[in-house]
C-alpha angles and dihedrals in degrees: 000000000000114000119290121279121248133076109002118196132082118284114220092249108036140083131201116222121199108211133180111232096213096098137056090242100051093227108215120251102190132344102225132199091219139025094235084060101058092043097060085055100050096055085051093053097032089098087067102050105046090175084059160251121279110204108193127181104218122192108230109260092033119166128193089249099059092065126221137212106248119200123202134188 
C-alpha cells in the first residue's frame, strides 16, 4: 500500500520513518523530511524486505502513548 492520499509536503513539525516489517521491533531503515522522500527509498530498498516496508508520518516529539496511523505496502 503507497502512503495515504491527501495533502503531500513536509509540515513543519513531522517526520516520515521508513521501517521493515520482518521483526518484532520494525527497525528503522531511514527518518525522511517529506513523504515523497521516504517513498522513493523504500521502493529502492523493497527488494531486501519481502514481508514488507512500513512508511509512518510521525509528529516531532512524538511518544508511544500518543499513537500514531501506520501505513504498510
Amino acid at each position: 500500500m503507497r502512503r495515504p492520499t491527501g495533502p503531500t509536503g513536509r509540515k513543519p513539525d513531522s517526520v516520515w520513518i521508513v521501517q521493515h516489517d520482518e521483526s518484532p521491533h520494525n527497525t528503522v531503515l531511514g527518518v525522511f523530511a517529506t513523504a515523497d522522500e521516504a517513498d522513493a527509498y523504500s521502493d529502492e530498498v523493497l527488494v531486501d524486505y519481502p514481508n514488507g516496508i512500513i512508511i509512518t508520518e510521525f509528529p516531532i516529539g512524538y511518544r508511544y502513548t500518543d499513537g500514531a496511523v501506520r501505513y504498510s505496502r
